[in-house]
C-alpha positions in Angstrom: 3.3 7.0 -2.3 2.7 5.9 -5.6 -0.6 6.0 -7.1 -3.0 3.3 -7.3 -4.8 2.3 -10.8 -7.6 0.2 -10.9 -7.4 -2.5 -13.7 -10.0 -2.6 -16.2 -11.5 -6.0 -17.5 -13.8 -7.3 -19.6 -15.8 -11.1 -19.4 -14.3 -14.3 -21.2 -17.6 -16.7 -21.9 -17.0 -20.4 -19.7 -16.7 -23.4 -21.8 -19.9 -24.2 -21.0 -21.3 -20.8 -22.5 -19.3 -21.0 -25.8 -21.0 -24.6 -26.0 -24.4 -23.5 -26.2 -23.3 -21.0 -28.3 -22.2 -23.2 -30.7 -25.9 -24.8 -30.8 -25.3 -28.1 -28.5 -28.4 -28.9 -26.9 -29.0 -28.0 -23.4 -32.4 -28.0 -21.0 -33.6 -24.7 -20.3 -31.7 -22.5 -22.6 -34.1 -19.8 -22.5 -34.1 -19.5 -18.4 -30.2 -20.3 -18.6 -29.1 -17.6 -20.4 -30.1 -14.7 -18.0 -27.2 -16.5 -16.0 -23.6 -14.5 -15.8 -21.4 -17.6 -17.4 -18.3 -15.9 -17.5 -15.2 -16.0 -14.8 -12.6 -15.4 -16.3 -11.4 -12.0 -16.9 -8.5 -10.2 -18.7 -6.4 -7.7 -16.6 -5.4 -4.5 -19.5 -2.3 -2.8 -19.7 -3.4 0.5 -18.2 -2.7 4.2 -19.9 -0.9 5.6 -17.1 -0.7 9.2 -18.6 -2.2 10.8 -21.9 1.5 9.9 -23.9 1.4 6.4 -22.9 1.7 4.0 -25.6 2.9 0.7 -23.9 3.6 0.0 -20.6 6.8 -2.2 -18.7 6.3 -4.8 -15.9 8.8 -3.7 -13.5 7.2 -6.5 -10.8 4.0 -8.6 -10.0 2.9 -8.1 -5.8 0.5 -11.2 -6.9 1.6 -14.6 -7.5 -0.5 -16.6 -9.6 -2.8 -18.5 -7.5 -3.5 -15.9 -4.9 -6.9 -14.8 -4.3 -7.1 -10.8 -4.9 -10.0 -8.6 -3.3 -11.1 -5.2 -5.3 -8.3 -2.6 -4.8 -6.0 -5.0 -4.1 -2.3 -3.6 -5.6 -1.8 -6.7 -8.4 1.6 -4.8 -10.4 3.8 -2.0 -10.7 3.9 -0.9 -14.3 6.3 1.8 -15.3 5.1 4.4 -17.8 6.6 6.9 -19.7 7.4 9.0 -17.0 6.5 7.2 -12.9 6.3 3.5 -11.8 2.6 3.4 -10.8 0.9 0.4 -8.0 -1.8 -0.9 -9.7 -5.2 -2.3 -8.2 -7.4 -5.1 -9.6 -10.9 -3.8 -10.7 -12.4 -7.2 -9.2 -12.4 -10.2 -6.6 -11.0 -13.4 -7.8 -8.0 -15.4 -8.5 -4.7 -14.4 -10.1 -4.7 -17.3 -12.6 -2.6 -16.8 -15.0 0.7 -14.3 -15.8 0.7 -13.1 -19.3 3.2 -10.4 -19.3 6.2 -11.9 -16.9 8.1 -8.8 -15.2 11.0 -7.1 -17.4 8.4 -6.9 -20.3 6.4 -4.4 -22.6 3.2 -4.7 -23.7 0.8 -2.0 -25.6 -1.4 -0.3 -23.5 -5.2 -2.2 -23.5 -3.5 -5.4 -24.1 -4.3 -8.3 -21.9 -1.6 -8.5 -19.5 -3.4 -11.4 -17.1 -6.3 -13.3 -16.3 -8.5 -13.5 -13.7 -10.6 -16.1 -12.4 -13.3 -15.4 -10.0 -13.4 -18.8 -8.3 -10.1 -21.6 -7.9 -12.5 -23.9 -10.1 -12.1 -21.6 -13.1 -8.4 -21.3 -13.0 -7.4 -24.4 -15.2 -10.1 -22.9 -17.8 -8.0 -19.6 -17.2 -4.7 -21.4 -17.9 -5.8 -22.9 -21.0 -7.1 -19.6 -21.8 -3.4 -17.9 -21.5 -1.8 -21.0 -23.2 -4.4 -19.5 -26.4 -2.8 -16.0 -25.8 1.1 -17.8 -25.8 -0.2 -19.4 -29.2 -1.5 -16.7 -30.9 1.6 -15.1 -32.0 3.0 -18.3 -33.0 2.6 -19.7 -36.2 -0.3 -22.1 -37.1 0.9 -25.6 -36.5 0.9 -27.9 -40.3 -2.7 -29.9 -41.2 -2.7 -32.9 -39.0 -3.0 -35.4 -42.2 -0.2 -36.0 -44.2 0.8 -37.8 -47.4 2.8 -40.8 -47.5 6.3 -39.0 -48.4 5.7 -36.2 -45.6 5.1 -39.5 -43.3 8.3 -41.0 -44.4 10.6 -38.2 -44.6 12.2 -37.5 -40.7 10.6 -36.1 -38.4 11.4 -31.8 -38.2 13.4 -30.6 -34.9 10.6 -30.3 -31.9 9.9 -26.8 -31.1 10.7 -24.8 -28.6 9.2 -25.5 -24.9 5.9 -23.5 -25.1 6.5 -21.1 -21.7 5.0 -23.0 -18.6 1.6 -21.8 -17.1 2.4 -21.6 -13.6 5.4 -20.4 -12.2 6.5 -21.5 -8.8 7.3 -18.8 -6.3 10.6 -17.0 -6.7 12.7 -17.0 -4.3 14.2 -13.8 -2.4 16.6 -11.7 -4.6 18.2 -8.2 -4.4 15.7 -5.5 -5.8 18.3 -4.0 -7.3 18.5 -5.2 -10.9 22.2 -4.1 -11.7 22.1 -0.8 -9.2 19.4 0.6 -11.7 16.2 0.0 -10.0 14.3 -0.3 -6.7 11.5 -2.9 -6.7 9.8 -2.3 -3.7 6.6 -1.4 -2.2 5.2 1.9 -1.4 5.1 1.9 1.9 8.8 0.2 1.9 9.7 2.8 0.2 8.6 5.5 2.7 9.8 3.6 6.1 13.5 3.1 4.1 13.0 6.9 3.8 12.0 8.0 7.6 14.6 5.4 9.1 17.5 5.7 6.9 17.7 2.8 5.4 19.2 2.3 1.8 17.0 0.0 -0.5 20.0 -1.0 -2.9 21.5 -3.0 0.6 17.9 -4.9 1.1 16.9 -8.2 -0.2 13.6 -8.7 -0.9 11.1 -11.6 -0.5 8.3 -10.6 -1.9 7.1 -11.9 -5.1 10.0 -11.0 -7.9 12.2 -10.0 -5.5 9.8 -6.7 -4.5 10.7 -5.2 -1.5 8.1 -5.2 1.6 8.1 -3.1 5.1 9.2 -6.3 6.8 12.4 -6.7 5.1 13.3 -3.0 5.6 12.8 -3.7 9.2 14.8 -6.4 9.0 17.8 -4.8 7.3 17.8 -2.4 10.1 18.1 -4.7 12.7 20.9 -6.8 10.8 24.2 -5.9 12.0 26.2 -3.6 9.4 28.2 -4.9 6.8 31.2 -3.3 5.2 30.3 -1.6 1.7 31.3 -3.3 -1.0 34.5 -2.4 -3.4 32.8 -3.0 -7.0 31.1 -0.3 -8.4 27.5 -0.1 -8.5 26.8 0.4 -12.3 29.7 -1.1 -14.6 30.9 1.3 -17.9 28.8 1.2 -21.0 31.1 -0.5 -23.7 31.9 1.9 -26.8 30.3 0.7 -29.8 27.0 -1.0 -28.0 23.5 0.1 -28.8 22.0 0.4 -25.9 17.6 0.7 -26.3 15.5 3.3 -25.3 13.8 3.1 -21.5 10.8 3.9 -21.4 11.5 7.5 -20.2 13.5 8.4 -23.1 11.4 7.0 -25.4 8.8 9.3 -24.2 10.8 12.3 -24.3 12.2 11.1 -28.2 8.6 11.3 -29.1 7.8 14.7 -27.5 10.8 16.0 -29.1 9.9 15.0 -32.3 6.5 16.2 -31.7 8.0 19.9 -30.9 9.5 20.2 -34.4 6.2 20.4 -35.7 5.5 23.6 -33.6 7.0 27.2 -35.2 9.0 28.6 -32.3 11.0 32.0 -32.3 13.8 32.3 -29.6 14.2 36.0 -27.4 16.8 36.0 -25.1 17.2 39.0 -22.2 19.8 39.8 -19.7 18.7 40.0 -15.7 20.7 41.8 -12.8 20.3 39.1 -10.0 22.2 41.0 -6.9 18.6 42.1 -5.3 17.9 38.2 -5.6 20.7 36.7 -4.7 20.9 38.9 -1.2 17.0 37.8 -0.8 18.0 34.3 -1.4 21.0 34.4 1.1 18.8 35.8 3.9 15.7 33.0 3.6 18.1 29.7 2.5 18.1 28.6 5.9 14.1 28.8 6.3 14.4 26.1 3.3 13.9 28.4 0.3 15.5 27.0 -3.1 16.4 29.2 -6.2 14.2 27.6 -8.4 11.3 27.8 -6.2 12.2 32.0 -6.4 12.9 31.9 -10.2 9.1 29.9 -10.1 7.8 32.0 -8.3 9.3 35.4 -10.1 8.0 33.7 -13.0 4.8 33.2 -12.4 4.2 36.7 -10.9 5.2 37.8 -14.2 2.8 35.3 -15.8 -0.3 36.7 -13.9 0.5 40.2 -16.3 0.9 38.5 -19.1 -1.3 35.7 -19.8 -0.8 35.1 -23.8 2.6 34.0 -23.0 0.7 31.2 -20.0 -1.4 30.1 -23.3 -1.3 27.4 -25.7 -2.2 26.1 -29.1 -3.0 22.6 -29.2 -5.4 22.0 -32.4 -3.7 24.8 -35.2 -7.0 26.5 -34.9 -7.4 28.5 -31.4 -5.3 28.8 -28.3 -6.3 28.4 -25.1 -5.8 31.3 -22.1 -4.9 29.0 -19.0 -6.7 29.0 -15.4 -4.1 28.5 -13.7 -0.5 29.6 -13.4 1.2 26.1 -13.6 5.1 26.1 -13.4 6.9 22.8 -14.8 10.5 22.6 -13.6 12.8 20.4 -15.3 14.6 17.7 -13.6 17.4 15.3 -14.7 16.7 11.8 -13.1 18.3 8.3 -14.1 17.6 7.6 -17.0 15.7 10.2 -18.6 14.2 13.9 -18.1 11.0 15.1 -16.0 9.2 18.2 -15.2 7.4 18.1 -12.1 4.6 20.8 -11.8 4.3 23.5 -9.1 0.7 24.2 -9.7 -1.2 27.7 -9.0 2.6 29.1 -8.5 1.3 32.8 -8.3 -1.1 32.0 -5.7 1.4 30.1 -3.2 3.8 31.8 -0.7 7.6 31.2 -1.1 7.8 28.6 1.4 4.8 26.5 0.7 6.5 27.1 -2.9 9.6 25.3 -1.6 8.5 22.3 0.6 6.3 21.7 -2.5 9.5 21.6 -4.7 11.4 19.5 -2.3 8.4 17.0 -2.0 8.1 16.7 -6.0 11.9 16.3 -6.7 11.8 13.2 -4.3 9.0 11.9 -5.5 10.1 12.6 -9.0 13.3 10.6 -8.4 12.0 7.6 -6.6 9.6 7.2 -10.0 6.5 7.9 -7.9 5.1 11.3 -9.3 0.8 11.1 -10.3 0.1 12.1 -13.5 -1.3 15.5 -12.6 2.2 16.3 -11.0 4.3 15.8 -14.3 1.8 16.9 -17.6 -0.2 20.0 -15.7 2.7 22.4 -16.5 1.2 25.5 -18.5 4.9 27.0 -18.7 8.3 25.5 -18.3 11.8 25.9 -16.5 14.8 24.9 -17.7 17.8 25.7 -15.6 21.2 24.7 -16.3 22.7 27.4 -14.5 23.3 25.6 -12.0 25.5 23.7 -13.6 27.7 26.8 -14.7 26.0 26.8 -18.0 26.1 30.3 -18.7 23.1 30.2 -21.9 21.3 28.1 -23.7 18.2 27.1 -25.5 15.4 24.8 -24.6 13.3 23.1 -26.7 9.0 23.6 -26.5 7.5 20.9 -24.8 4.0 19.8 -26.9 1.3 21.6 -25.7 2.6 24.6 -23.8 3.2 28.0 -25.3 6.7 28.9 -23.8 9.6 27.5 -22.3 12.4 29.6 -20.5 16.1 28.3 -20.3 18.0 29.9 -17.2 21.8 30.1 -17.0 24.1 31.2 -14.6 24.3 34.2 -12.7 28.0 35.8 -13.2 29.5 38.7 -11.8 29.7 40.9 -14.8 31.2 44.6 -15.8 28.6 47.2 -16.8 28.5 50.7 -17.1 26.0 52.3 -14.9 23.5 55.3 -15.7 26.3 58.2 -14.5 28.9 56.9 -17.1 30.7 54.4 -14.8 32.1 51.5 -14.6 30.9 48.2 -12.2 30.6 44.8 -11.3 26.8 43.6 -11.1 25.7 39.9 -11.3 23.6 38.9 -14.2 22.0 36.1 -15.8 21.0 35.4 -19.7 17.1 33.5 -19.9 16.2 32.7 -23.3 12.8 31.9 -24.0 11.5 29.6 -26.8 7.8 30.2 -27.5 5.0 29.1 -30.1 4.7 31.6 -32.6 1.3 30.6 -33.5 -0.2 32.0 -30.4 3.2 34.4 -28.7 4.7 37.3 -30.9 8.1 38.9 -29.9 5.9 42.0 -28.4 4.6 39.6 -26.0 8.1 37.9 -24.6 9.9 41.6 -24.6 7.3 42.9 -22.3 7.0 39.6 -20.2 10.7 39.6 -19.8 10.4 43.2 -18.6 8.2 42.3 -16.3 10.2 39.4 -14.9 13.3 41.7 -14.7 11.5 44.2 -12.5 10.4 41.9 -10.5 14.1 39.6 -10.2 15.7 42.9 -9.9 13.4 44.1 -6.8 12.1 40.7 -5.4 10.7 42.3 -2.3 7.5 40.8 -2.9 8.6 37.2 -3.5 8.1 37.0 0.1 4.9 38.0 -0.1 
């Protein structure tokens, strides 16, 4: 499910509180003021991760009006890298929208208000009309001369955006076959009963998707797929904006430039592996959880290269043995974290991987599952790549890229010739912190263990 974030808020003073601030008499000012005046509070953008820099609205569960309790779920944000459910930090009243779904705003910034009684929602509503305002320009001096008064009359602005919105009324969650609005728990019960999302028409508010209408679309009779396709072509010549994903990952990548890296690159007999990985497939063990795990044996012996450099000054020996996997997903690029790697048993290791990878794509990871990693996996060898280099993610000290594994001819020890399967890894480190000593023997290491993986299973 997808985590839960409780919305910090802070206390607008009451008219009647910025009146006596303003010196207008009132009896018992002295006893008055140990009174809490101000109901009306201002819902922030939250920081979702450490990276975050603005957040989008993907939806609103509340509608303006509706009365919240604390921990109630209010929006679903999307961050750099997850679309998070997050919970109001209060009781009250949603009163007023600031940030309408489809829309960015800087992290900290208000986003609503809330009112803590249906009495201080029209003070609320004024109060968001001030926030529409505020980026406007300052309307002219009300007094004018005699030739502003004759000339005509300027065109009349704009329609200022309206307060209150009524509910919307049910619509497809999927905006243009790219998204899934829905709850949580829809989200799981589409899962367990087979249900696809992209077919379900919401009626929650903004379209959202509830467990109710996934129960409904499974007792609706089926319906012949539509013909179109479900994303149309990107027209040549458009400029198409960063999500929010890929901005993320634009910034990190600029970020890594910064770093001096050195690239060693080592070649890795994988017909022990690839016999071990025939045998156990069927228990529901994945390559990459083996390569993770082969890794992070390897790791354990070498620590420098599990190390980072963060401030230019020191590094940093790790704790833990956290392997970072990345994964292509619409729209962007994440690395979900197999944490304490060394310490887990090749099967744990895989239902692990399998859990983040759907979790990763549905945009429902936690924090600690994506920016934990304390060395990275990149394999393309999947897709036949045969090498390649990766780029160092900030604040890690290595990153390995893994290509395919090809039958290959070799001569052997006694002067003959033969066919063994192999696979080029190149590994892209910090130079502050890893020297090419440190790789060559870590890459040893790994190639014992790849090349004799009997205690993978282990």
């Amino acid at each position: 499910m997808a985590g839960l974030i409780h919305l910090h808020s802070t206390l607008l003073p009451s008219a009647s509180a910025l009146r006596r601030r303003a010196g207008a008499p009132g009896p018992s000012v002295s006893r008055r003021r140990c009174r809490v005046e101000a109901k009306i509070r201002e819902i922030f953008m939250p920081a979702l991760s450490s990276t975050m820099t603005e957040g989008k609205i993907v939806s609103w569960t509340a509608a303006e009006g509706d009365r919240l309790a604390k921990g109630d779920p209010v929006v679903v944000v999307e961050s750099d890298k997850a679309d998070m459910d997050v919970e109001t930090f209060h009781d009250g009243f949603l009163a007023a929208v600031l940030v309408p779904a489809g829309e960015s705003a800087p992290v900290g910034s208000a986003i609503a208000l809330l009112a803590e009684s249906e009495e201080e929602i029209p003070a609320a509503q004024s109060q968001a009309a001030s926030f529409s305002s505020g980026a406007a320009a300052s309307p002219p001096p009300p007094q004018e001369t005699a030739e502003e008064a004759s000339a005509p009359p300027p065109p009349p602005p704009p329609p200022a955006p309206v307060a209150v919105s009524a509910p919307a009324p049910p619509s497809p969650a999927a905006q243009g076959g790219a998204r899934v609005v829905a709850s949580p728990y829809a989200k799981k019960l589409a899962k367990d009963l087979g249900v696809d999302l992209f077919s379900v028409t919401g009626s929650g508010p903004g379209g959202r998707i509830v467990a109710k209408d996934v129960e409904t679309a499974l007792a609706a009779p089926k319906k012949a797929a539509p013909v179109a396709a479900a994303r149309p072509d990107v027209p040549l010549g458009s400029t198409v904006p960063f999500t929010t994903m890929q901005g993320a990952v634009s910034k990190n990548m600029v970020e890594s430039l910064a770093v001096p890296t050195f690239r060693v690159g080592y070649t890795i007999t994988t017909d022990a592996l690839d016999q071990l990985y025939k045998k156990i497939k069927s228990k529901g063990v994945t390559m990459t959880a083996l390569l993770a795990k082969a890794t992070a044996m390897a790791l354990a012996q070498h620590p420098v290269v599990n190390s980072s450099c963060r401030d230019g000054k020191s590094f940093t020996y790790s704790s833990s043995i956290n392997i970072a996997v990345a994964v292509a997903i619409d729209g962007g690029l994440i690395t979900p974290v197999l944490q304490d790697a060394d310490k887990l048993d090749i099967y744990s290791l895989s239902r692990k991987w399998k859990e983040l990878v759907d979790k990763a794509r549905a945009k429902q990871l936690q924090p600690h599952e994506y920016n934990s990693g304390t060395f990275t996996l990149s394999n393309l060898g999947m897709f036949g790549v045969d090498r390649f280099d990766a780029i160092l993610p900030p604040g890690t000290g290595a990153i390995m890229a893994v290509g395919a594994s090809q039958p290959t001819i070799v001569g052997t020890k006694d002067g003959r010739i033969g066919i063994k399967s192999q696979m080029q890894v190149n590994v892209t480190a910090d130079h502050r912190v890893i020297y090419g000593a440190d790789l060559a023997a870590f890459l040893q290491t790994l190639s014992k263990i790849i090349e004799d993986p009997k205690d993978l299973t282990f």
